[in-house]
C-alpha positions, 0 to 999 in steps of 0.5 A: 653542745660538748661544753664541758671536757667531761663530756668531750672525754665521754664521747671519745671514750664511747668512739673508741670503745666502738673501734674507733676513736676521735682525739679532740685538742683543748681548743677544738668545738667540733661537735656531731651533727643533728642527723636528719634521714633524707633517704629510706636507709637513713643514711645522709653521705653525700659524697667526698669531702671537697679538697677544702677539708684537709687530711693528714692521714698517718697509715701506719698509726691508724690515724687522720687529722681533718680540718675545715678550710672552706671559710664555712661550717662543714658537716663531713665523717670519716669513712673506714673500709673494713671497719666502722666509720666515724660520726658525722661532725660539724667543723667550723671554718678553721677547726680540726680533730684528729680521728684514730681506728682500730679495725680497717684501713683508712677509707676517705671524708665525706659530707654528711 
């Protein structure tokens, strides 16, 4: 979908001009999920990410480096208290981002 770095940089650009903000590697795919409303408010969190999607969080940088472990693609956010929360992603197996905030505290992962 983000075939292009042009595109990747526009993306990240708009994350942080929201409050937040999502740090792509060179190497990494990781693109949003289609979004499909299954409820009347249109929100699609399932729940806590299983422990296979991995977190580094670095509080005092605002800061959290996700990866997908779980040998299938992942579909997860980063939810932030006090402040927004991420776009839902999807993660191949093996593929990472770093994701930084400016307003809140780190909250947890979740599917979407």
């Amino acid at each position: 979908m983000f075939s292009t770095p042009r595109k990747r940089l526009a993306v990240a650009t708009a994350a942080v001009a929201l409050g937040g903000g999502l740090v792509l590697p060179a190497t990494a795919t990781a693109a949003p999920a289609a979004a499909v409303d299954q409820s009347a408010s249109g929100l699609r969190i399932q729940g806590t990410a299983p422990a296979c999607v991995t977190r580094d969080v670095i509080k005092q940088k605002k800061q959290v480096t996700v990866r997908n472990n779980c040998g299938t693609t992942m579909h997860v956010k980063v939810v932030i208290n006090n402040g927004p929360d991420g776009a839902c992603w999807t993660y191949q197996n093996g593929e990472g981002s770093t994701w930084k905030w400016k307003l809140g505290s780190y909250g947890k992962i979740v599917t979407c």
